[in-house]
Structures are given as C-alpha cells and as structure tokens.
N, C-alpha and C positions, 0 to 999 in steps of 0.2 A: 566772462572769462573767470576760471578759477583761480583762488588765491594761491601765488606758489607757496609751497610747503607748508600745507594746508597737514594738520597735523594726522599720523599716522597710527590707523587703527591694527593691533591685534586679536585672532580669535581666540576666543575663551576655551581653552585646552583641557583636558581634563586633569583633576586635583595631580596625578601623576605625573602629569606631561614637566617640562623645565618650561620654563618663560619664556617666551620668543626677544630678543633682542628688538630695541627699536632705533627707527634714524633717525638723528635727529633733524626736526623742521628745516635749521639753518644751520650755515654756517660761517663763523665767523675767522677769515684766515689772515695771515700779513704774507702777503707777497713782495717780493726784490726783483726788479729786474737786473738782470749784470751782461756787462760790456757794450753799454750805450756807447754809441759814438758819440764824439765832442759836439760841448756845446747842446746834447740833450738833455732834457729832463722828462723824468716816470712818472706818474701819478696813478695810484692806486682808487677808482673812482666810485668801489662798490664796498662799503661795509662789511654787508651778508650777504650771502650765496644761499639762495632756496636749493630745497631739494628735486632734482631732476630725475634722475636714474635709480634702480635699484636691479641690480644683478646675484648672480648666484657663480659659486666657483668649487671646485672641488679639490678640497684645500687649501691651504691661504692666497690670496688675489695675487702677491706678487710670484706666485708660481704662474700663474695668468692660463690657470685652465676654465673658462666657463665654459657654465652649461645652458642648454640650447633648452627650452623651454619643452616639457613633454606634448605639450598641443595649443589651441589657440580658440578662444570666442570669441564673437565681437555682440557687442550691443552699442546702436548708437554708434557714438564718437569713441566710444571706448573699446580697445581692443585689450582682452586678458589675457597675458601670458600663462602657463600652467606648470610649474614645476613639482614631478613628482618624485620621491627621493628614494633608492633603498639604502637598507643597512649595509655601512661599511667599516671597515676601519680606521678611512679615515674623514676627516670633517666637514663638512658642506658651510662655505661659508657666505653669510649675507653681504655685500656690498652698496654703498650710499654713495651716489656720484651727486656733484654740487655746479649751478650754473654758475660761469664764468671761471672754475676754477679747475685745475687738474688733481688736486685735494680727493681723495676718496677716503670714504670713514667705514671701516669693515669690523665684523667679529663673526665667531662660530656660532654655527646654529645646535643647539641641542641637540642631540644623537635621534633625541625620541620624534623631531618632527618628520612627517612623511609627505607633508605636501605644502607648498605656497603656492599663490595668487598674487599677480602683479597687474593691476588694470592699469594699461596706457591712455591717457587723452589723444588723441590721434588730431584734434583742431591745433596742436602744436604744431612746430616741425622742429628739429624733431617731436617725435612724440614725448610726450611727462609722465612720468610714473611719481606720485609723492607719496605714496599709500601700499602695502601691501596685509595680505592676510595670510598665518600661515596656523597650521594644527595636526 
C-alpha cells in the first residue's frame, strides 16, 4: 500500500514555461461541528488529511465547472487521466481534494501549460490520485 500523500512530482517545463503549482502532501484543518443535539459531544479524530484527489476546472472551482479528462490509460493498478488544455482567456485551475475532509486547496494553472497527467491507484476505492505531472 502506498503512502498517502506521497509527495507530488512536477515536470521539468521548459526555462519559459511559469512553474506548475503544487498540493500540498497534507493537510492540516480545524473542523466545528454545529447543532449537536443535547448532551453530545464532537471530536475531531484526524490531525492531517492526505492528499486524495486532484481535479481541474475552468475557472475558479467555486464556479464548479470541471473538466472531464481528454482521454485515459491504464497501466496496472493505475489508471491516468489526461488533460489537455487550449489557450483561453480564462484560467484553468488545479484543485487538491483532502481525505476526511471537505477542504479543497486550489490555484491557477499558468496560461503556458498545455497538458496534465493524473495517475489514479485504482486498489483504492475510491480511487487516489496524490501525484500529478503537467508541462
């Protein structure tokens, strides 16, 4: 079993490219439950949250338009999603979903990249994506 949030590779873009954004491994959140009934109590039993998920959107997330992957590999256990991007005006943004939590950690992808790779472990269920590569 791989370790969650096993840290996250970028590809080496060239000297022009902008830097690809990265998730990070963990994450660490405070969560509140509100409006227990009497006489209960909450407890918050998980520190850190690995990283599960990684999505793409077009435009910021809470417009909540993703996008559906341009095709798919599989190797193994692993099934790669393939996102491929054109030039637009406006932004494609990466998103980083966390287990146990509803927390998502997002920013913009640089105008210049044109493609990402998401490889899922499929021995999940769901499936785990902690890793992608994009250039």
């Amino acid at each position: 079993m791989r370790a969650p949030g096993a840290m996250l590779l970028s590809l080496l873009a060239a000297p022009a490219l902008a830097a690809t954004p990265a998730c990070p491994p963990q994450l660490a959140v405070r969560q509140q439950a509100l409006n227990l009934p009497d006489g209960a109590r909450a407890f918050d039993i998980s520190d850190r949250h690995p990283l599960i998920s990684i999505q793409f959107s077009d435009g910021a997330p809470d417009e909540r338009y993703w996008l559906a992957p341009s095709r798919q590999t599989r190797r193994g256990a692993f099934l790669t999603n393939i996102w491929e991007f054109t030039a637009s005006d406006r932004p494609i943004w990466l998103s980083c979903g966390y287990a146990g939590t509803s927390i998502v950690v997002s920013f913009p992808l640089p105008a210049s990249l044109r493609r990402c790779e998401v490889p899922f472990d499929t021995g999940f269920s769901p499936p785990v994506a902690d890793r992608f590569t994009c250039q």
